[in-house]
N, C-alpha and C positions, 0 to 999 in steps of 0.2 A: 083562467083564460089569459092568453099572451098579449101583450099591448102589440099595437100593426107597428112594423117597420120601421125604422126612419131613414131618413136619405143616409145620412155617415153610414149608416146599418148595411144597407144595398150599397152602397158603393164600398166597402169592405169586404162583402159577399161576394163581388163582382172581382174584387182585387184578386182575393183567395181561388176564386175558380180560376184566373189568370195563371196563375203561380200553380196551382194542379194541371192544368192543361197543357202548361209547358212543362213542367218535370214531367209529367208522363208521357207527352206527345211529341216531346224534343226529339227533333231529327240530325245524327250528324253529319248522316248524307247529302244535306241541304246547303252543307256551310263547310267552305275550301282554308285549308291554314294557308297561310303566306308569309313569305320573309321570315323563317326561322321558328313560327307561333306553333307552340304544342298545344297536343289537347288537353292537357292539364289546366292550360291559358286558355283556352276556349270554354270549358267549366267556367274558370273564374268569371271570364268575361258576362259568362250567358247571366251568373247569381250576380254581378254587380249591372245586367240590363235588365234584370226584375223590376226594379223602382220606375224605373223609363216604362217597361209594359202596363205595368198596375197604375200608371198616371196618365196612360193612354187608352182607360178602359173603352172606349166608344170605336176602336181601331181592333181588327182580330188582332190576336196577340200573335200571329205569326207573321204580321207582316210592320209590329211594332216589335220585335224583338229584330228583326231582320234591319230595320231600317237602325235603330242601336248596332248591331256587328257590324252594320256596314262601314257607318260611320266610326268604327276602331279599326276600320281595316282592313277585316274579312270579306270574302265573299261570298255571300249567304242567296241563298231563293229565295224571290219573292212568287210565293205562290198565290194564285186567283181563285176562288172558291165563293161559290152561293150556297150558304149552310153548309152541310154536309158533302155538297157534289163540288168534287173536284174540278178547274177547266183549264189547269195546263200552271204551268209556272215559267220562270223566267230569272236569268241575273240582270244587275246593274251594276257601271262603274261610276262611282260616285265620291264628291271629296266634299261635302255638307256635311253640316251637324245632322244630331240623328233626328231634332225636332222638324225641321226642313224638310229632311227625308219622308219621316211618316205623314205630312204633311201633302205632301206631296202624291204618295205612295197612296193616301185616302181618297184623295182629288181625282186621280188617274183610275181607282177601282172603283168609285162611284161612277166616271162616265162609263167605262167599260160595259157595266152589268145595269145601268138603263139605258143605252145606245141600241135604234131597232136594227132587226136586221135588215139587210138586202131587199128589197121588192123584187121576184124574180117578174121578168116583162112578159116571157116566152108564153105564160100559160093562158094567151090568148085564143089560142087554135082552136078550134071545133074541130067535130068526127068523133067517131066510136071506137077507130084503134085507136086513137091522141088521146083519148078521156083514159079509154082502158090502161096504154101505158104509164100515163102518170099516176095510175089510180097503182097499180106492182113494182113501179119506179121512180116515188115520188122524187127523190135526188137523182134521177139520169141513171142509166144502167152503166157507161162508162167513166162518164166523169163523174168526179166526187166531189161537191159544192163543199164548202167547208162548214161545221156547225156550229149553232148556236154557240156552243162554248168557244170554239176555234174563233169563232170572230171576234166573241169579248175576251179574250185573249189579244187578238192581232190589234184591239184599239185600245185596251191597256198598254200594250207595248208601242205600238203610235202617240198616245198621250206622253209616256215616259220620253220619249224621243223628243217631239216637241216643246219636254223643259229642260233639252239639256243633257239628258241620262246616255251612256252609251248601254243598248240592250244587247244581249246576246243571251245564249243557247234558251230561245224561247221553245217549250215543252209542251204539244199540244197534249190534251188526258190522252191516255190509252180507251183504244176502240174496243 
């Protein structure tokens, strides 16, 4: 029988699955060269922002590797995710270190993804077509309220803004 775990053991664990989920899941679509940087220099960078990931294990590792290139320079995604489901991503232009960064970058996707949404007012009305409709049209037949992900997205990117970041080409998922 195996003795249980110890913490070095799990945080080890936790390092290595960092480092598999980036070599396999590295995206280079995510990350723009600039001022001359090849992608030979973008490899290098991503294996010398390893150490930075794996000492940020409590941060996804996409948006502690992101916050490392940005701070060399690049201009990398930061994408918004709860588990598995994607809810849009986003750049920043930024001149911090990268510990600042992800710092930062934790702070702003923690409010994001507990921030509630909207109260809609409207669904006061009584009657039987009013029920009916909202009952085949919960979001309006013409307008399209924005969701759930779309909005922890737009206060992700409000939060970024409010420390300072300039945001651009915010990405809502695909419908």
């Amino acid at each position: 029988m195996a003795p249980p775990p110890t913490v070095p053991s799990l945080i080890a664990l936790g390092a290595g699955l960092a480092v598999v989920l980036l070599a396999g899941c590295g995206r280079e679509s995510g990350v723009a060269l600039r001022g001359g940087q090849t992608a030979s220099q973008l490899a290098e960078e991503r294996r010398q922002c390893l150490p930075f990931v794996q000492a940020n294990f409590e941060t996804p590792p996409e948006l502690a590797e992101a916050a490392c290139l940005i701070a060399r320079g690049y201009r990398a995604e930061l994408p918004l995710a709860q588990g598995p489901a994607g809810m849009g991503s986003l750049y920043v232009a930024a001149k911090a270190d990268a510990k600042t960064l992800v710092e930062d970058f934790r702070g702003c996707r923690v409010e994001a993804l507990d921030s509630p949404l909207p109260v809609n007012r409207d669904k006061g009305s009584s009657g039987i077509f009013t029920s009916l409709y909202e009952e085949f049209f919960p979001r309006g037949m013409f307008s399209h309220p924005r969701t759930p992900e779309e909005w922890a997205l737009q206060i992700f990117a409000g939060c970024l803004k409010r420390r300072g970041y300039a945001v651009s080409d915010v990405t809502p998922p695909a419908r």
